[in-house]
Backbone as JSON, one array per atom type, in Angstrom:
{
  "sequence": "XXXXXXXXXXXXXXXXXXXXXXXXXXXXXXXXXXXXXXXXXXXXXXXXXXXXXXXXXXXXXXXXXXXXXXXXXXXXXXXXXXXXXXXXXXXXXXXXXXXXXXXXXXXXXXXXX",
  "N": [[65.01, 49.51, 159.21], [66.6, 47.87, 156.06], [69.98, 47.11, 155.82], [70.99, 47.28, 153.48], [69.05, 48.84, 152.15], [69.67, 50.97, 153.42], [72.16, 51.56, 152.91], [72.34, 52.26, 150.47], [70.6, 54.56, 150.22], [72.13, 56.36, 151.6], [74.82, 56.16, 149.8], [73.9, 57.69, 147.79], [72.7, 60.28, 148.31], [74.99, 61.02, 150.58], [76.73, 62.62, 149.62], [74.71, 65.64, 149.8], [74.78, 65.73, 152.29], [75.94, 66.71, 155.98], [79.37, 65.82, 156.34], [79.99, 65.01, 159.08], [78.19, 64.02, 160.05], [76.82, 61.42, 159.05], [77.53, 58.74, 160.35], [75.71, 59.17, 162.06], [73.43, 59.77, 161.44], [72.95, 57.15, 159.65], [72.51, 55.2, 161.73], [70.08, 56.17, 162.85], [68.66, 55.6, 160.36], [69.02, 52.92, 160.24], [67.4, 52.24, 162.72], [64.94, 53.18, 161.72], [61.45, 52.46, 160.89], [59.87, 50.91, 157.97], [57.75, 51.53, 156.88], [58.04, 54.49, 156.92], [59.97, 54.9, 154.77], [58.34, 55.68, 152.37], [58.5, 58.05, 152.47], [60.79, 59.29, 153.12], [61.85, 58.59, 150.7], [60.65, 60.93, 148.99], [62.23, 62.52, 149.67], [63.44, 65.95, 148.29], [66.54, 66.87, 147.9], [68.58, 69.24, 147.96], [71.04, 70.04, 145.85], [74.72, 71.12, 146.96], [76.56, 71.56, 145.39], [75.56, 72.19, 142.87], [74.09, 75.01, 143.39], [75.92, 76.05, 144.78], [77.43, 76.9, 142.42], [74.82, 78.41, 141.54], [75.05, 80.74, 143.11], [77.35, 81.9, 142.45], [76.3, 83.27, 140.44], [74.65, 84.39, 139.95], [73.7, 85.28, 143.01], [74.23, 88.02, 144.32], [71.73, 88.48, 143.88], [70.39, 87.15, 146.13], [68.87, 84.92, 145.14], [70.6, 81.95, 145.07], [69.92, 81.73, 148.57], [67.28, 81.5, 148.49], [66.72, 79.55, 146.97], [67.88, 77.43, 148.85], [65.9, 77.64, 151.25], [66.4, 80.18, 153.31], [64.82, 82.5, 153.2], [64.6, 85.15, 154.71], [67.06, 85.99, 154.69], [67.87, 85.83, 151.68], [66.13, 87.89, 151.24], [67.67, 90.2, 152.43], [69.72, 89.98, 151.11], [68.65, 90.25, 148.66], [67.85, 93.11, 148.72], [70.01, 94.77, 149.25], [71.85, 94.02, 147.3], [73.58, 91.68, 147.54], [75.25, 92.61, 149.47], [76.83, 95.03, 148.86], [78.39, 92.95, 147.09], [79.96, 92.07, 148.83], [79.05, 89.97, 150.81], [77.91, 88.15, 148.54], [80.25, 87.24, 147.78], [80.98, 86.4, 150.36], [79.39, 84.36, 150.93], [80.23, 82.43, 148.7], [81.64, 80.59, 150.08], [80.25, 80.14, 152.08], [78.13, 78.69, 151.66], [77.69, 75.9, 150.42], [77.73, 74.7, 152.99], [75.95, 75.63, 154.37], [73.61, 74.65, 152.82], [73.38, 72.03, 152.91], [73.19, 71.73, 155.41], [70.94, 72.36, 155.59], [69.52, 70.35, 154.1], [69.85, 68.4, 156.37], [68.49, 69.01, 158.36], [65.94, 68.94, 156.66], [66.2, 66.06, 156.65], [65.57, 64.89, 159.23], [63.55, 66.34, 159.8], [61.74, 64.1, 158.69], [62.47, 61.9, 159.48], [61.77, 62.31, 162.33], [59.01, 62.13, 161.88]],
  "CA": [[65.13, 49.43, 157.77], [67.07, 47.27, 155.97], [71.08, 47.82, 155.62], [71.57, 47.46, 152.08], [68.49, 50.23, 151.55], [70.21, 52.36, 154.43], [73.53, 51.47, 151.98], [72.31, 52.56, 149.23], [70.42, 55.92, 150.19], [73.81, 57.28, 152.23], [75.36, 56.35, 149.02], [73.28, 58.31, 146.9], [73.08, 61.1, 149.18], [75.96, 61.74, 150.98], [77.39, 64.23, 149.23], [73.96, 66.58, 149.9], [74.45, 65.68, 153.97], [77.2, 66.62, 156.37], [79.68, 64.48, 156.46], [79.97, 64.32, 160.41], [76.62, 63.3, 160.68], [76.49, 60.24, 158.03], [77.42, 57.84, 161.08], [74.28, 59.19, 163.18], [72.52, 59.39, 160.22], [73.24, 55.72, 159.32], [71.8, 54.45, 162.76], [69.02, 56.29, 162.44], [68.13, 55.11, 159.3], [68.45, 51.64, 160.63], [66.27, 52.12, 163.25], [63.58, 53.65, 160.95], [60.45, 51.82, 160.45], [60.0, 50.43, 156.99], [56.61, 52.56, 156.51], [57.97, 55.55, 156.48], [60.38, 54.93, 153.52], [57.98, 56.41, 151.11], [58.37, 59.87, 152.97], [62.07, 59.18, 152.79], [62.08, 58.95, 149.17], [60.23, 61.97, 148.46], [62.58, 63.99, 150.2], [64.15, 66.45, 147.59], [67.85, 67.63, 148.38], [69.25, 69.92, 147.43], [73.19, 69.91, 145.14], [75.46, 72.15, 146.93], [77.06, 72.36, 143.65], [74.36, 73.36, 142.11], [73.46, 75.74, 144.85], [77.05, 77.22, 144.84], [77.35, 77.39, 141.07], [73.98, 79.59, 141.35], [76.05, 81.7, 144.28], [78.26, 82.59, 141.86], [76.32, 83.73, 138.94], [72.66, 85.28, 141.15], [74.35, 85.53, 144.66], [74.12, 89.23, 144.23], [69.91, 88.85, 143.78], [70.02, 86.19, 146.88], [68.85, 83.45, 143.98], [70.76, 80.6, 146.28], [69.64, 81.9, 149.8], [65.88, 81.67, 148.1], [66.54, 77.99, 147.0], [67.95, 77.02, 149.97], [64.98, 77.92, 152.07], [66.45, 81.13, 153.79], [64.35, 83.59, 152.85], [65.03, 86.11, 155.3], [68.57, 86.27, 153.92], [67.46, 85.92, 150.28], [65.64, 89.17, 151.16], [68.17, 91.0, 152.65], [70.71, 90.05, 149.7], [68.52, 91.11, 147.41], [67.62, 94.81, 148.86], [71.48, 95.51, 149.76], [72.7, 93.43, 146.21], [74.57, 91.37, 147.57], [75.97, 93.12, 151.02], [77.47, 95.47, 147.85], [79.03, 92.06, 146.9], [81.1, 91.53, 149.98], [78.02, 89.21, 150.87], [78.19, 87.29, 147.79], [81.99, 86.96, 147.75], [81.37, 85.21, 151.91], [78.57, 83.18, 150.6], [80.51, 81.41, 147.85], [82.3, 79.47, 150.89], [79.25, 79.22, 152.98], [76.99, 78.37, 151.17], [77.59, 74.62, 150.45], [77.38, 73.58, 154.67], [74.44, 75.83, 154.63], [72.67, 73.71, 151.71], [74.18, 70.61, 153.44], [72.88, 71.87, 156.92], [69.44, 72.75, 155.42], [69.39, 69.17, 153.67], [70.1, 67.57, 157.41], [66.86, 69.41, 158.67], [64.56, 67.9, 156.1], [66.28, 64.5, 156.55], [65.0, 65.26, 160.52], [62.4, 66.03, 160.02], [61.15, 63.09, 157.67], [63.04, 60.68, 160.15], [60.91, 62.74, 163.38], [57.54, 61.96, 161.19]],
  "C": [[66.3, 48.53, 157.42], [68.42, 47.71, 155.38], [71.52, 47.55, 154.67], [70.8, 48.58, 151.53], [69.29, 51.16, 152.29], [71.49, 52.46, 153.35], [73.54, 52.67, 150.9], [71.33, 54.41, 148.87], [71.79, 56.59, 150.47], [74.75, 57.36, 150.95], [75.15, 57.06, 147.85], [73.23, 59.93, 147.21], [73.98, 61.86, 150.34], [76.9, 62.65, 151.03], [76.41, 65.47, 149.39], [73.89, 66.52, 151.61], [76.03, 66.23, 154.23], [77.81, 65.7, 156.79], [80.1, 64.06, 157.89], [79.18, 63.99, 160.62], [76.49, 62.2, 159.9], [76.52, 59.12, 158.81], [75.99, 57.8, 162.18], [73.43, 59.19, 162.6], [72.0, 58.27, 159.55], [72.13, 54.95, 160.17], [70.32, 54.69, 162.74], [67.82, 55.72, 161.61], [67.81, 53.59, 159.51], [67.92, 51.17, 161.27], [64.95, 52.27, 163.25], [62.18, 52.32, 160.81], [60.38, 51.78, 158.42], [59.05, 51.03, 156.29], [56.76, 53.71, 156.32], [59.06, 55.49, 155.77], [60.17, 55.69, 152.73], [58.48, 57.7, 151.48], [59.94, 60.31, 152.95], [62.49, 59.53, 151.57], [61.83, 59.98, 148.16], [61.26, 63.27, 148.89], [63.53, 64.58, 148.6], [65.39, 67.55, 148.28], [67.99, 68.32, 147.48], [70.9, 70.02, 146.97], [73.95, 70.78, 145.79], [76.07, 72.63, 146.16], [76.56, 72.66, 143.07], [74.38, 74.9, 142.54], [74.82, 76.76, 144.94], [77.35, 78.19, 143.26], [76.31, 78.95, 140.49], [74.42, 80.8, 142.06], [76.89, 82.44, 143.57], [78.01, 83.79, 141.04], [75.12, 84.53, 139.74], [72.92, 85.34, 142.4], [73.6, 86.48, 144.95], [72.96, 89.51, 144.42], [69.96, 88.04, 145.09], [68.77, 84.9, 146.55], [69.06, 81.77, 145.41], [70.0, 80.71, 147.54], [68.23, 81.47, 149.54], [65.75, 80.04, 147.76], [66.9, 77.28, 148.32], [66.8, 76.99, 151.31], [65.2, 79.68, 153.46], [66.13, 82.4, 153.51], [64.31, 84.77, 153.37], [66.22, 86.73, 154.51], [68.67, 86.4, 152.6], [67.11, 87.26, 150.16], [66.61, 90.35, 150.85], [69.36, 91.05, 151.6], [70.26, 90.61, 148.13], [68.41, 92.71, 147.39], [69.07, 95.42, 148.95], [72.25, 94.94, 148.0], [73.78, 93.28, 146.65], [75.45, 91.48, 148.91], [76.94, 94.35, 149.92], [78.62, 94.7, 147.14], [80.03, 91.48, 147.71], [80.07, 90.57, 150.42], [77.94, 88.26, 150.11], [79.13, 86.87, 147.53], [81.66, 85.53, 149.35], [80.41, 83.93, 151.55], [79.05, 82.25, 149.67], [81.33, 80.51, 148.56], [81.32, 79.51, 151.62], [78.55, 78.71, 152.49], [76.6, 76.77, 150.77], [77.13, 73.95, 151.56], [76.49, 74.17, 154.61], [73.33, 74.9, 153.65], [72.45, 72.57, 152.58], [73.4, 70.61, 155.16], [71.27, 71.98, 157.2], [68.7, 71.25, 155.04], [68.75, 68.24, 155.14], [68.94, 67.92, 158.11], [66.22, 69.04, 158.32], [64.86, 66.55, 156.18], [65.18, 64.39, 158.22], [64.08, 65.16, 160.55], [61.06, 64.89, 159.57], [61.06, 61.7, 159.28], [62.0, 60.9, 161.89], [59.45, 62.42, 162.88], [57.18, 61.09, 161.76]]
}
């Protein structure tokens, strides 16, 4: 692919990836085939600021864990509310690298397509 598009996704997205991976991420991208672009472009990330913001305010229901794709954990946050909020208190610092970690999976798997 070409390194002003690779430029200009990383720059668009880098704040929804981790940021130790943006250099392996990079290469990647510039070794991509040019055909699968479209499948690139469709991917929808997810904001960790969004994503934490909702942590704050619906934690307690497991709201974020449910956008994020961890539905196991969504579950169990919602039957316990929360861990009795000691759960939603640890999630308002994890919860960004988990967005960020969940993001780096669907980039994967786009880039494995």
């Amino acid at each position: 692919m070409d390194a002003q598009k690779v430029d200009l996704f990383l720059l668009t997205n880098s704040s929804k990836l981790p940021s130790s991976h943006i250099p392996i991420i990079r290469d990647r991208l510039l070794d991509m085939d040019e055909s699968k672009l479209i499948y690139l472009q469709t991917c929808d990330f997810k904001d960790p600021t969004v994503i934490l913001i909702i942590s704050v305010f619906l934690g307690s229901l497991g709201i974020d864990r449910f956008l994020i794709g961890d539905v196991a954990l969504g579950i169990g946050k919602l039957v316990t509310l929360g861990g009795c909020g000691i759960w939603s208190i640890i999630d308002w610092f994890l919860i960004m690298d988990a967005t960020k970690k969940k993001n780096l999976e669907q980039l994967q798997n786009v880039l494995m397509f």
